[in-house]
mmCIF file of the N, C-alpha and C atoms, coordinates in Angstrom:
data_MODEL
# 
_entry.id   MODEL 
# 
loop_
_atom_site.group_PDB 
_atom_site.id 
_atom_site.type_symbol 
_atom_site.label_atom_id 
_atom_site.label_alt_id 
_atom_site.label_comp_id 
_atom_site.label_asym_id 
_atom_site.label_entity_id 
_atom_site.label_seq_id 
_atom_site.pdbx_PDB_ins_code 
_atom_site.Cartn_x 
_atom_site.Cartn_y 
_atom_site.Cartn_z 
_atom_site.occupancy 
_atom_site.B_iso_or_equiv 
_atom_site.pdbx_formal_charge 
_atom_site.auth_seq_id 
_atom_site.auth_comp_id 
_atom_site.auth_asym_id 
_atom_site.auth_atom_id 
_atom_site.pdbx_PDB_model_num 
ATOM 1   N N  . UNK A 1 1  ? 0.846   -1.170 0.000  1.00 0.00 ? 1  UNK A N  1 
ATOM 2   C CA . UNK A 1 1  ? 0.000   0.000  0.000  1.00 0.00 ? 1  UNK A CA 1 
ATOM 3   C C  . UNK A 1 1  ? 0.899   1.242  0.000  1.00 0.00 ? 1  UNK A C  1 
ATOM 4   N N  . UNK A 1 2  ? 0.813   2.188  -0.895 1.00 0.00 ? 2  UNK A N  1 
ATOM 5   C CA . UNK A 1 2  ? 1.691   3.312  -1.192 1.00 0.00 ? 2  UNK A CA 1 
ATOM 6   C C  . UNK A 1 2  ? 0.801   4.240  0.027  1.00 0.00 ? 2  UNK A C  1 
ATOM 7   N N  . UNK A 1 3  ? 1.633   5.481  0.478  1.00 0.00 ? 3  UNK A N  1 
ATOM 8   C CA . UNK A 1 3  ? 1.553   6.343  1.179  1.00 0.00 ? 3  UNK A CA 1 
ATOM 9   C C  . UNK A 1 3  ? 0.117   6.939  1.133  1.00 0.00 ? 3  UNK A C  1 
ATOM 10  N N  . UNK A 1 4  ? 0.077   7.171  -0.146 1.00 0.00 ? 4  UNK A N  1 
ATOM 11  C CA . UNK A 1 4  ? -1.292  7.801  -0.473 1.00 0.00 ? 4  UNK A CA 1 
ATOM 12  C C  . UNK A 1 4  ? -2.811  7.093  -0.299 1.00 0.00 ? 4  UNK A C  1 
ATOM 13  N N  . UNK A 1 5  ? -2.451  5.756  -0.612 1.00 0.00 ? 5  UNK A N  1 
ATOM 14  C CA . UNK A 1 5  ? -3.554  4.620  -0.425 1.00 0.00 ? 5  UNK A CA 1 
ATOM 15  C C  . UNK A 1 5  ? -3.476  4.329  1.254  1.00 0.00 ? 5  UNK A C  1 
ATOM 16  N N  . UNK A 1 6  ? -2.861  4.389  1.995  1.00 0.00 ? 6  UNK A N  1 
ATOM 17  C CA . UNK A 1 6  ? -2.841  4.436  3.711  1.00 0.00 ? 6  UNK A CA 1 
ATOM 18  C C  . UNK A 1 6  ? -3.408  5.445  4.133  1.00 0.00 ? 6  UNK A C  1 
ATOM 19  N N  . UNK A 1 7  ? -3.510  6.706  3.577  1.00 0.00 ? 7  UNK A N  1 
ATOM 20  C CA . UNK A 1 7  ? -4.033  7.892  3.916  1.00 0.00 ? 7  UNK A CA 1 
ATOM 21  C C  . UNK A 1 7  ? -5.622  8.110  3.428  1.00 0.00 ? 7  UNK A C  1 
ATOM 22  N N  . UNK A 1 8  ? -5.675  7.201  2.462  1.00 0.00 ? 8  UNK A N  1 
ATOM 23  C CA . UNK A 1 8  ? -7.542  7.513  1.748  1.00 0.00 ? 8  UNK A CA 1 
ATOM 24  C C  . UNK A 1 8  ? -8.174  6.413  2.584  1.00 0.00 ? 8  UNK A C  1 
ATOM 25  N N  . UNK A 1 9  ? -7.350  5.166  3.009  1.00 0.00 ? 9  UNK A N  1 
ATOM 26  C CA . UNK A 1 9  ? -7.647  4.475  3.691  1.00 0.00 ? 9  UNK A CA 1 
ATOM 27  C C  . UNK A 1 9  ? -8.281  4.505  5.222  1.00 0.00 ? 9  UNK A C  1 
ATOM 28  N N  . UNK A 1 10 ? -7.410  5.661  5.716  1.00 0.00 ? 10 UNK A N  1 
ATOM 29  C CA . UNK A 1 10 ? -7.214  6.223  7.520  1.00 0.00 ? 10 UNK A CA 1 
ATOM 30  C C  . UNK A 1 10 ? -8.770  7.179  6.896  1.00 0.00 ? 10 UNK A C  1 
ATOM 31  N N  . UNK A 1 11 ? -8.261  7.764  6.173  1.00 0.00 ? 11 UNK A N  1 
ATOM 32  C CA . UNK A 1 11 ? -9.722  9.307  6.124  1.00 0.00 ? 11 UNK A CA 1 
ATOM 33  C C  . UNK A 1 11 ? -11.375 8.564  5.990  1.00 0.00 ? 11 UNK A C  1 
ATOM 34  N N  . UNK A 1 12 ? -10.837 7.493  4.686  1.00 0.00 ? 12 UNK A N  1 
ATOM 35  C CA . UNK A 1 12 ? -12.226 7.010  4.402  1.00 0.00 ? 12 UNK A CA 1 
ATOM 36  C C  . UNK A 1 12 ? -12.704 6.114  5.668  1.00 0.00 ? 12 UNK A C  1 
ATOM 37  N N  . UNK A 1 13 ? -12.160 5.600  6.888  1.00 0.00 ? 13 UNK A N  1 
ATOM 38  C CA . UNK A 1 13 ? -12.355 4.562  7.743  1.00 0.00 ? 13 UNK A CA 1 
ATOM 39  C C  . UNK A 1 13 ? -12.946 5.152  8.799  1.00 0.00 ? 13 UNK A C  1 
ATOM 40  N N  . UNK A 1 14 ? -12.177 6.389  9.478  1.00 0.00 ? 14 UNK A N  1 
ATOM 41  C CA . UNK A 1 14 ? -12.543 8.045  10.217 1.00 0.00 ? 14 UNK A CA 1 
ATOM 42  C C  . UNK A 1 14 ? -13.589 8.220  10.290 1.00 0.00 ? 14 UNK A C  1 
ATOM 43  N N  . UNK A 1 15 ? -14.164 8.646  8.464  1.00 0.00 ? 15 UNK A N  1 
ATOM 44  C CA . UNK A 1 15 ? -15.057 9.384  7.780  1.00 0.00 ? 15 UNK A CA 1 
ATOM 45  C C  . UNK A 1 15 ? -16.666 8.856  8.130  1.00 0.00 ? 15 UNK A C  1 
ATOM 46  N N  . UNK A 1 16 ? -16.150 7.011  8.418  1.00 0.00 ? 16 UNK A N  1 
ATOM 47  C CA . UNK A 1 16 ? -17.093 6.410  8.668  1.00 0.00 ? 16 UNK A CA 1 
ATOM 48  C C  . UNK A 1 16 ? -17.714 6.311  9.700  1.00 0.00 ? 16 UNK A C  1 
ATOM 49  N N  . UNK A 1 17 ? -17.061 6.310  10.860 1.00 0.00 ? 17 UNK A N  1 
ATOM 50  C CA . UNK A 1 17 ? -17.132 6.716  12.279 1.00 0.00 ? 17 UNK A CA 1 
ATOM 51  C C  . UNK A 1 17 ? -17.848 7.844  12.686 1.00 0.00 ? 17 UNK A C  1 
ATOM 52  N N  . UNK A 1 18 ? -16.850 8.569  12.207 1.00 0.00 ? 18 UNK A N  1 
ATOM 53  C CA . UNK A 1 18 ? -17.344 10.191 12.714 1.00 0.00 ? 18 UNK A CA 1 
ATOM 54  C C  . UNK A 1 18 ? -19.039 10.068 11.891 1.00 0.00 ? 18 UNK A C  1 
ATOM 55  N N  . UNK A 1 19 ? -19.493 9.887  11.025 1.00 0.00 ? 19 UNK A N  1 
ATOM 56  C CA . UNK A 1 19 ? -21.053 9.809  10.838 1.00 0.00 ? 19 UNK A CA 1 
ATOM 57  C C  . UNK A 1 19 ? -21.705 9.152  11.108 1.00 0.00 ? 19 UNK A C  1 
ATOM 58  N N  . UNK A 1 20 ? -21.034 8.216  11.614 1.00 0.00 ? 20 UNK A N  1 
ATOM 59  C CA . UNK A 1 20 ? -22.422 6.956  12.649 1.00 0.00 ? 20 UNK A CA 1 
ATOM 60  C C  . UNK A 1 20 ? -22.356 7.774  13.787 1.00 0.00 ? 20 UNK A C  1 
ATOM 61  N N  . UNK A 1 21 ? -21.632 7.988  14.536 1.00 0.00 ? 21 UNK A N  1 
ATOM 62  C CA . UNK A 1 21 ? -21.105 8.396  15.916 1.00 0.00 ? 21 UNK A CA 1 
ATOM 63  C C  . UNK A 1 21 ? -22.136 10.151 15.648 1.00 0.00 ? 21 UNK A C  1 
ATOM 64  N N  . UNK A 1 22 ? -21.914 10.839 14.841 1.00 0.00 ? 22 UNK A N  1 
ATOM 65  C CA . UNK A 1 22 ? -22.532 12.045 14.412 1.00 0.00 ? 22 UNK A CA 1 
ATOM 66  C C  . UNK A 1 22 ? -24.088 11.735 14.109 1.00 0.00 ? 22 UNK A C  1 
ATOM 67  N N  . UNK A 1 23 ? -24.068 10.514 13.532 1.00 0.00 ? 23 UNK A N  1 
ATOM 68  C CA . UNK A 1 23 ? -25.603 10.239 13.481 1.00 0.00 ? 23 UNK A CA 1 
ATOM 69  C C  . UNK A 1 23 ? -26.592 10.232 14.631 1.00 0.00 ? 23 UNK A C  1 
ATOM 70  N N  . UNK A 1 24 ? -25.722 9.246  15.968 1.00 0.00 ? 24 UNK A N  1 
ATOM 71  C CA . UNK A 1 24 ? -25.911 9.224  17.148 1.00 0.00 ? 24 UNK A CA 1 
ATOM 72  C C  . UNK A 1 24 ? -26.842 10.308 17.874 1.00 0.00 ? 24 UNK A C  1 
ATOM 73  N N  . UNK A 1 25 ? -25.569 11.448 17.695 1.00 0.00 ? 25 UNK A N  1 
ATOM 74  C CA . UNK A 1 25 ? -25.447 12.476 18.836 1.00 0.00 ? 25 UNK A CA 1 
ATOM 75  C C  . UNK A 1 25 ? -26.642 13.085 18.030 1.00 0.00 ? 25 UNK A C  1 
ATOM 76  N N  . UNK A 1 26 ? -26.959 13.192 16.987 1.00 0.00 ? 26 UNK A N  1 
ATOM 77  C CA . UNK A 1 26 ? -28.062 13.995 16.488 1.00 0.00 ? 26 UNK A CA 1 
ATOM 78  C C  . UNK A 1 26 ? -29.320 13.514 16.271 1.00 0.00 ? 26 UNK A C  1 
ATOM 79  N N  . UNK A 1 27 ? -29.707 12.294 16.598 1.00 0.00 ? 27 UNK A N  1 
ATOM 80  C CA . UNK A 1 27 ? -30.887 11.467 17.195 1.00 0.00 ? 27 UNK A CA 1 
ATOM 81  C C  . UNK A 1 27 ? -30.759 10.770 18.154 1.00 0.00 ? 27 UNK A C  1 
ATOM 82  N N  . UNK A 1 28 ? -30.244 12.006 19.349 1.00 0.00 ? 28 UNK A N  1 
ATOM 83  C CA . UNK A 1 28 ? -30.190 12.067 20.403 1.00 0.00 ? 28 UNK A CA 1 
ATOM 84  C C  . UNK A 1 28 ? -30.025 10.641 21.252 1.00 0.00 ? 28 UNK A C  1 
ATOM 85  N N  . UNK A 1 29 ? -29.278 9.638  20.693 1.00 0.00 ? 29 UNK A N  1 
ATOM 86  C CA . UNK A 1 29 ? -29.073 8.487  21.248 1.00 0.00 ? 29 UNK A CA 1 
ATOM 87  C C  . UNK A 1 29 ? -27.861 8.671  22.129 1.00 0.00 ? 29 UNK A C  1 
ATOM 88  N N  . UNK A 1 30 ? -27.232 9.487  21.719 1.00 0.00 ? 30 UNK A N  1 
ATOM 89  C CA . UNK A 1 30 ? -25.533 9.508  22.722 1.00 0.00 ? 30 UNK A CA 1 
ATOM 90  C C  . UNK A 1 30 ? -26.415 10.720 23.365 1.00 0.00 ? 30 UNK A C  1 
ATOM 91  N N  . UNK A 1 31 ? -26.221 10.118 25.041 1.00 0.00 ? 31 UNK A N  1 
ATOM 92  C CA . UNK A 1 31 ? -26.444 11.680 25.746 1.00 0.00 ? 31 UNK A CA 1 
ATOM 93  C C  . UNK A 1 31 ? -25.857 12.874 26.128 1.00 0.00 ? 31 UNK A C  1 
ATOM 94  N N  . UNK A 1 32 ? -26.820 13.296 26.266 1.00 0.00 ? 32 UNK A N  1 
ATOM 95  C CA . UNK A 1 32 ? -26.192 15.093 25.830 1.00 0.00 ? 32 UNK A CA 1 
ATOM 96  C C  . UNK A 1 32 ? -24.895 15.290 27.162 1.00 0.00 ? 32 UNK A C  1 
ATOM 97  N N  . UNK A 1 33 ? -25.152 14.802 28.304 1.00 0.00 ? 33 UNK A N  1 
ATOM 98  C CA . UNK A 1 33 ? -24.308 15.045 29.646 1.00 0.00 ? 33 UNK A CA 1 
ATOM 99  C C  . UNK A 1 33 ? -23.121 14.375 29.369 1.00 0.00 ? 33 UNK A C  1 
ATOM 100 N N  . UNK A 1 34 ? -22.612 13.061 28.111 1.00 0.00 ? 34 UNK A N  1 
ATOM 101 C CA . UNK A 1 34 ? -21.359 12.738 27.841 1.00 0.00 ? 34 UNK A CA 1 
ATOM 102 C C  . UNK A 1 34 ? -20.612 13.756 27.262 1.00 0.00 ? 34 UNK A C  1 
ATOM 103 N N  . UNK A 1 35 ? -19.607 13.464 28.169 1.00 0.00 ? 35 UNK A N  1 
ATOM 104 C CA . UNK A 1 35 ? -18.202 14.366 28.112 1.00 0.00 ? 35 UNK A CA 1 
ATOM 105 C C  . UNK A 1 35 ? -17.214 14.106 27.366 1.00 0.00 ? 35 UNK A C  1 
ATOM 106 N N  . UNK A 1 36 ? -16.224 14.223 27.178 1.00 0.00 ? 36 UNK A N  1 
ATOM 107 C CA . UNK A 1 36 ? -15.102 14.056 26.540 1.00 0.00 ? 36 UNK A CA 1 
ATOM 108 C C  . UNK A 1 36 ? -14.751 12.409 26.690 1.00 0.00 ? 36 UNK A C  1 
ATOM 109 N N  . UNK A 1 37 ? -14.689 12.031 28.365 1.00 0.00 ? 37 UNK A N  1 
ATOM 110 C CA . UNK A 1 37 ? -14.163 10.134 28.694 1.00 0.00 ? 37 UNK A CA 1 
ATOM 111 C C  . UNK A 1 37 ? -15.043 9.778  28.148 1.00 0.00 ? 37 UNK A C  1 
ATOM 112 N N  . UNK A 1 38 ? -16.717 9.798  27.807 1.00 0.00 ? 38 UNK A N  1 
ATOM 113 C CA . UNK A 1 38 ? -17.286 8.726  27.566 1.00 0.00 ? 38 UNK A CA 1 
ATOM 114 C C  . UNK A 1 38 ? -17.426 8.854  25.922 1.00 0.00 ? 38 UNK A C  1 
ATOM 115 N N  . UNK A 1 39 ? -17.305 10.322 25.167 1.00 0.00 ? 39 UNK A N  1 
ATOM 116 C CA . UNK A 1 39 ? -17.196 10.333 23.820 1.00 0.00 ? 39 UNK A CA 1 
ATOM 117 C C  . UNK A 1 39 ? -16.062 9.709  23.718 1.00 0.00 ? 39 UNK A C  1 
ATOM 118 N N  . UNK A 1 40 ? -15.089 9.711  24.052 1.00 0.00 ? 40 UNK A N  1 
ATOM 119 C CA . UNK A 1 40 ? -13.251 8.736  23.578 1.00 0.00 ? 40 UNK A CA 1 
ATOM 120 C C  . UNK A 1 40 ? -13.763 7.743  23.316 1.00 0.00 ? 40 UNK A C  1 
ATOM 121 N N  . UNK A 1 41 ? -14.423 6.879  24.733 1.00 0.00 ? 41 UNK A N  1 
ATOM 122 C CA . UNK A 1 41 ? -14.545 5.677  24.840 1.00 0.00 ? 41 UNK A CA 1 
ATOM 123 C C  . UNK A 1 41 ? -15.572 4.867  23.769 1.00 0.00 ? 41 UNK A C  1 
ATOM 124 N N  . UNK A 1 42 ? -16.851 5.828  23.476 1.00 0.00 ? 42 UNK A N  1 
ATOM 125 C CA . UNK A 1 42 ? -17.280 5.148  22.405 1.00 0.00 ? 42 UNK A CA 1 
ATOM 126 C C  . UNK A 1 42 ? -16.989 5.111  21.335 1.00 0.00 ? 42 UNK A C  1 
ATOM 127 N N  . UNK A 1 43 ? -15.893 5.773  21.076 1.00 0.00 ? 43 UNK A N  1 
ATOM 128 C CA . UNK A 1 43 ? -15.337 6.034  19.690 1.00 0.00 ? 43 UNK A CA 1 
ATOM 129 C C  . UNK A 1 43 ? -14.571 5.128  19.649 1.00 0.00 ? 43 UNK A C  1 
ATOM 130 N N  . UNK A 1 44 ? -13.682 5.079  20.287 1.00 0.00 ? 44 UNK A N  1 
ATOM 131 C CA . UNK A 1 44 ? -12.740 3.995  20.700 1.00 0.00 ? 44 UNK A CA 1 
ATOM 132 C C  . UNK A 1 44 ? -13.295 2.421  20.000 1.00 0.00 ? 44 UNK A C  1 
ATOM 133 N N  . UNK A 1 45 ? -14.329 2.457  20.827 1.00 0.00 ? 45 UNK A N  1 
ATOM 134 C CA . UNK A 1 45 ? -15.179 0.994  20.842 1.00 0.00 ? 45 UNK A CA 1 
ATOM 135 C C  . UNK A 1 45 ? -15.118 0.840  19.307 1.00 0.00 ? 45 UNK A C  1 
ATOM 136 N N  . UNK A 1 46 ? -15.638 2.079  18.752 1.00 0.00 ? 46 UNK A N  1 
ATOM 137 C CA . UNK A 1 46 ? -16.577 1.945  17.603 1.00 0.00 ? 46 UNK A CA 1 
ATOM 138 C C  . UNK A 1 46 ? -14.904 1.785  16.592 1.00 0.00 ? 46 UNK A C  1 
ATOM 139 N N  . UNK A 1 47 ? -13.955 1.850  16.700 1.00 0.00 ? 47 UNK A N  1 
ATOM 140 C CA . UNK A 1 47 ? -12.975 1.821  16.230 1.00 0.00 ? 47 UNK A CA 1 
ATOM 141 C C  . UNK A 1 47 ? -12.097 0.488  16.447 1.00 0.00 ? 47 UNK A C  1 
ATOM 142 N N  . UNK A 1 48 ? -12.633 0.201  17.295 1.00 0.00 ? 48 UNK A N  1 
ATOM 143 C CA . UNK A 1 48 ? -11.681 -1.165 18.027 1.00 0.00 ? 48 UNK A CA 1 
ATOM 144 C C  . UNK A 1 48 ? -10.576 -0.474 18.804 1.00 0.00 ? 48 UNK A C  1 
ATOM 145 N N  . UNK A 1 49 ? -10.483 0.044  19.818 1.00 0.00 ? 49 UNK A N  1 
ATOM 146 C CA . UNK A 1 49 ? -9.128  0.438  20.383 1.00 0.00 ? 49 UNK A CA 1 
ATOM 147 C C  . UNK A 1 49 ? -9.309  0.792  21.775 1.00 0.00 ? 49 UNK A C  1 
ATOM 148 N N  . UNK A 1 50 ? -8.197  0.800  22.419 1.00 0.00 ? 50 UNK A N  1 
ATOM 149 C CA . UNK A 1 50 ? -8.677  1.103  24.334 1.00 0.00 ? 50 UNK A CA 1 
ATOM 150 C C  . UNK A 1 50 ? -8.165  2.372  24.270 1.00 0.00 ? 50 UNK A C  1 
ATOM 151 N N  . UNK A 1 51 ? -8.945  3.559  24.744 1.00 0.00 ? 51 UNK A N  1 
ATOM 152 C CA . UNK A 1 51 ? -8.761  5.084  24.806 1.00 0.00 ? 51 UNK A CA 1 
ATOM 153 C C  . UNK A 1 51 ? -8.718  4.632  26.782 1.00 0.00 ? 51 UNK A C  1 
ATOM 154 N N  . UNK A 1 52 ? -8.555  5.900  27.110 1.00 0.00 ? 52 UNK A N  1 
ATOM 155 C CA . UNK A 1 52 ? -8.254  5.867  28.440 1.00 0.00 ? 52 UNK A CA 1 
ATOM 156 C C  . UNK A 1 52 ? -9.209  4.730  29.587 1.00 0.00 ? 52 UNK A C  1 
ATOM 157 N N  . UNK A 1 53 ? -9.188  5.428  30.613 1.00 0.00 ? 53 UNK A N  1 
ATOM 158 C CA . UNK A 1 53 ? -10.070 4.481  32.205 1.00 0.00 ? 53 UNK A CA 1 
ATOM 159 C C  . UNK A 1 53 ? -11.095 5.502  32.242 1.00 0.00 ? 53 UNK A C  1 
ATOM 160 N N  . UNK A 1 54 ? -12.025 4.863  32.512 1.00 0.00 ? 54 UNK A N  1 
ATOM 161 C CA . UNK A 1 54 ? -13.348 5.729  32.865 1.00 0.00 ? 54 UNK A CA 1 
ATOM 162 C C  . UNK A 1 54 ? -13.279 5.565  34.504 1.00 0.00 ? 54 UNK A C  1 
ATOM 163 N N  . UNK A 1 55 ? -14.371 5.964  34.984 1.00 0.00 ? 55 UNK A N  1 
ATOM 164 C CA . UNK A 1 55 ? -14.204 6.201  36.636 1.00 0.00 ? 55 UNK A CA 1 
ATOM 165 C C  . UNK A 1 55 ? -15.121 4.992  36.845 1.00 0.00 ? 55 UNK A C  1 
ATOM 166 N N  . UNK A 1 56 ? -15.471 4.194  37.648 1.00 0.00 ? 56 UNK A N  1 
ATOM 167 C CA . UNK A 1 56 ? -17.041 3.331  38.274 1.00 0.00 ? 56 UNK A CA 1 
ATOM 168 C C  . UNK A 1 56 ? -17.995 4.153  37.612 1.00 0.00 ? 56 UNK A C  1 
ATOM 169 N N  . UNK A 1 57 ? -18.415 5.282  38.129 1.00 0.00 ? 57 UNK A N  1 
ATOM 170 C CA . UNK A 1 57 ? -19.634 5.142  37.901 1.00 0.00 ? 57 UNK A CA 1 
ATOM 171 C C  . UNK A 1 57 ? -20.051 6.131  36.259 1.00 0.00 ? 57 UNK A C  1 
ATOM 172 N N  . UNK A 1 58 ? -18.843 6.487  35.203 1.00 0.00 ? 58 UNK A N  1 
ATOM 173 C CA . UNK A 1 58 ? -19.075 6.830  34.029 1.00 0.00 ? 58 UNK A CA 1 
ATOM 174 C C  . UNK A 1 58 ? -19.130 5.345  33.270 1.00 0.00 ? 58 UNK A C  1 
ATOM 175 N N  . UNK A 1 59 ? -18.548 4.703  33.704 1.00 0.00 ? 59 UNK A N  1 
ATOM 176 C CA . UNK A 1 59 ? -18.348 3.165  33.145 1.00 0.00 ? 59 UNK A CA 1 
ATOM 177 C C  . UNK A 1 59 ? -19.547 2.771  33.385 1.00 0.00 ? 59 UNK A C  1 
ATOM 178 N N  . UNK A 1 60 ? -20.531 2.633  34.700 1.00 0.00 ? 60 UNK A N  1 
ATOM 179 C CA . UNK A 1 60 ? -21.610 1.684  34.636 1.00 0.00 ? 60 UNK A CA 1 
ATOM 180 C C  . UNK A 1 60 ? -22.808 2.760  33.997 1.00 0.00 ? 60 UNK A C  1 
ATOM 181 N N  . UNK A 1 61 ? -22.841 4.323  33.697 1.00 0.00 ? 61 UNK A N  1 
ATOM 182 C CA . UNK A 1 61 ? -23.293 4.773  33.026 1.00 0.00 ? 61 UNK A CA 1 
ATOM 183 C C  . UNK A 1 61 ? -23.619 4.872  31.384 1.00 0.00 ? 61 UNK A C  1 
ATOM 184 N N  . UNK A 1 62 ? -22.202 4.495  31.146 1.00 0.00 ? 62 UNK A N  1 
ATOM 185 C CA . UNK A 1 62 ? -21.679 4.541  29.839 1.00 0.00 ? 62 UNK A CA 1 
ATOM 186 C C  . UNK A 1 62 ? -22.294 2.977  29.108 1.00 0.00 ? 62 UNK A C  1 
ATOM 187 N N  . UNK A 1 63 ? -22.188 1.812  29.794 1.00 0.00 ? 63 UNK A N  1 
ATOM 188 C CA . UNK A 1 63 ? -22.480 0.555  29.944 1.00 0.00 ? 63 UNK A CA 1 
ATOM 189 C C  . UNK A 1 63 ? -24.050 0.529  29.736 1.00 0.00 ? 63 UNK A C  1 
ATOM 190 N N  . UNK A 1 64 ? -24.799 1.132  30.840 1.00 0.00 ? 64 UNK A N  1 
ATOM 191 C CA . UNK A 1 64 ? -26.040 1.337  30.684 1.00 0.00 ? 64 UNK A CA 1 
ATOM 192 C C  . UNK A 1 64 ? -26.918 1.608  28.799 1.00 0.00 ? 64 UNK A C  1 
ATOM 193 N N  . UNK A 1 65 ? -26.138 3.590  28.676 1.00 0.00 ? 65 UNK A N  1 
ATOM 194 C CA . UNK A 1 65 ? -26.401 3.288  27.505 1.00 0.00 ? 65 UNK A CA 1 
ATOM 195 C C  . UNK A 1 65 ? -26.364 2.896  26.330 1.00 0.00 ? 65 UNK A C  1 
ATOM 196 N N  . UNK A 1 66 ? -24.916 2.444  26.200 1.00 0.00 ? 66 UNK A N  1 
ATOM 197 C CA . UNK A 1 66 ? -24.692 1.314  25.330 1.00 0.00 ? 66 UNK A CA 1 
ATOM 198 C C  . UNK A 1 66 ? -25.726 0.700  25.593 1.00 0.00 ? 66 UNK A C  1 
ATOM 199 N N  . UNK A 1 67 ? -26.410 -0.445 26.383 1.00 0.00 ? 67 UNK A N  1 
ATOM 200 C CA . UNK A 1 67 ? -27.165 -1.135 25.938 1.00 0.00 ? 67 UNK A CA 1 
ATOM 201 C C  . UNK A 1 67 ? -28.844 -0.874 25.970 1.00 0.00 ? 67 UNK A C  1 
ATOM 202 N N  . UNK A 1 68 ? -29.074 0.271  26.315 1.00 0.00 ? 68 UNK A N  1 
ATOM 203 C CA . UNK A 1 68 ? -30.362 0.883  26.348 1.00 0.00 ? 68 UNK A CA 1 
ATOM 204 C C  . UNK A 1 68 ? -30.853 1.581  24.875 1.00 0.00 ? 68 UNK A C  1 
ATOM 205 N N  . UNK A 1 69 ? -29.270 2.351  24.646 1.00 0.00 ? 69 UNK A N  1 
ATOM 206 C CA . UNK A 1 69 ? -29.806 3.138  23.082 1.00 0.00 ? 69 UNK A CA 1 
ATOM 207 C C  . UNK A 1 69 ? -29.831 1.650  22.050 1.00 0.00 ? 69 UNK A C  1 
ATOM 208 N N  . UNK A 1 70 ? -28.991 0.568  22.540 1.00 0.00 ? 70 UNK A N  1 
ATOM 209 C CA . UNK A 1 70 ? -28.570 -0.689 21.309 1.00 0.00 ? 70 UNK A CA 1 
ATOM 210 C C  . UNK A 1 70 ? -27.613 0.119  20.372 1.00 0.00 ? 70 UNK A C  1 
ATOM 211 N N  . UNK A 1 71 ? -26.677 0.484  20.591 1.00 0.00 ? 71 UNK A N  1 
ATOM 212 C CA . UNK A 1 71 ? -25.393 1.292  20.166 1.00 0.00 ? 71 UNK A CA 1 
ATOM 213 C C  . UNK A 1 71 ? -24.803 0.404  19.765 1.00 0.00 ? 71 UNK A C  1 
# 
């Protein structure tokens, strides 16, 4: 894969994320009170990757709506 094909690759993969994840937040399925740890973390997810530690109780929050919205 040449330089250029790694890079349409990274943008187009991003590109995909950021509009599910954007889809989310704008039919109000991601809640409005998530902050920065629990936006990482679902992005993260939604990416495959471990972004930082959440605290107890953003984790059993975060947990919650994961499976309440079906995210």
């Amino acid at each position: 894969m040449t330089r250029d094909e790694q890079l349409q690759f990274v943008h187009a993969y991003l590109d995909r994320v950021k509009a599910k994840v954007s889809g989310y937040i704008l039919t109000n399925r991601i809640p409005e009170d998530w902050r920065g740890p629990e936006l990482r973390k679902f992005m993260a997810d939604e990416i495959g990757i471990q972004p930082g530690v959440l605290t107890q109780s953003e984790t059993r929050r975060y947990n919650n709506t994961i499976i309440v919205e079906n995210l």
